[in-house]
Steps between C-alpha positions, in 0.01 A plus 500: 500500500227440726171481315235526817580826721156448717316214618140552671288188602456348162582844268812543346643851369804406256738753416274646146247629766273182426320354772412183448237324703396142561113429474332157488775348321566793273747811463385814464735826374419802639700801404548778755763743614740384774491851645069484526513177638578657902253822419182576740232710464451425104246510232595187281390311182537143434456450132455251213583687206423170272148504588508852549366454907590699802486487891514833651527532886672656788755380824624643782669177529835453282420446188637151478324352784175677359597314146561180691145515680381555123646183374463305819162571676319745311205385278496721218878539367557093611127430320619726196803309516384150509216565165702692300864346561675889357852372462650861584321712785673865523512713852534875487472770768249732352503729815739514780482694851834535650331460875247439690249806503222572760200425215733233327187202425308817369771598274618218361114392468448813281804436287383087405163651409636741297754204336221278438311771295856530319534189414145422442550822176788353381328143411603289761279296681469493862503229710417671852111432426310645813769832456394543176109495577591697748611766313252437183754317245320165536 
């Protein structure tokens, strides 16, 4: 049986719906749905439930590419990454628009706030600093 079904630059998906990822000499498991992998227009959380730390944010973009910009180029989740070495990061869809509407940015913009204040209640930490000042949790 073929372990790897999907090969992206340097991430791996292998058949338990792990993604694994290569950074600075280190793997990385990620667990996310094969099915939310392909999905625009999502509110998503990327989440250390070890230390009990969250990213919330937002794509128009698939979400894989979005998550592969996040481990690749942007700051915080690669900086978060890098200090805290989590050995299991976890990916979920917290909100999903089936297409594109006319007010999407606005939309899904309203729906990470409201996440963040979610998460923020339920204990977790938020990495998204400026967000969170933003919207008074910092």
């Amino acid at each position: 049986m073929l372990d790897f079904i999907f090969v992206y630059d340097i991430m791996v998906l292998s058949s338990d719906k792990t993604l694994t990822w290569y950074m600075k000499g280190k793997w990385l498991k990620v667990s996310i749905q094969l099915e939310d992998m392909f999905k625009k227009y999502v509110v998503y959380a990327i989440i250390d439930d070890d230390n009990k730390k969250a990213y919330i944010g937002q794509t128009s973009d698939k979400l894989l590419t979005r998550v592969g910009q996040h481990l690749d180029k942007t700051k915080t989740v690669k900086k978060y990454i890098e200090k805290e070495k989590p050995k299991n990061l976890q990916i979920k869809v917290l909100y999903n628009y089936k297409r594109k509407h006319t007010n999407i940015k606005k939309l899904l913009e309203n729906k990470e706030n409201y996440f963040m204040k979610e998460y923020s209640k339920k204990g977790y930490e938020l990495i998204n600093i400026s967000k969170m000042k933003k919207l008074g949790l910092a």
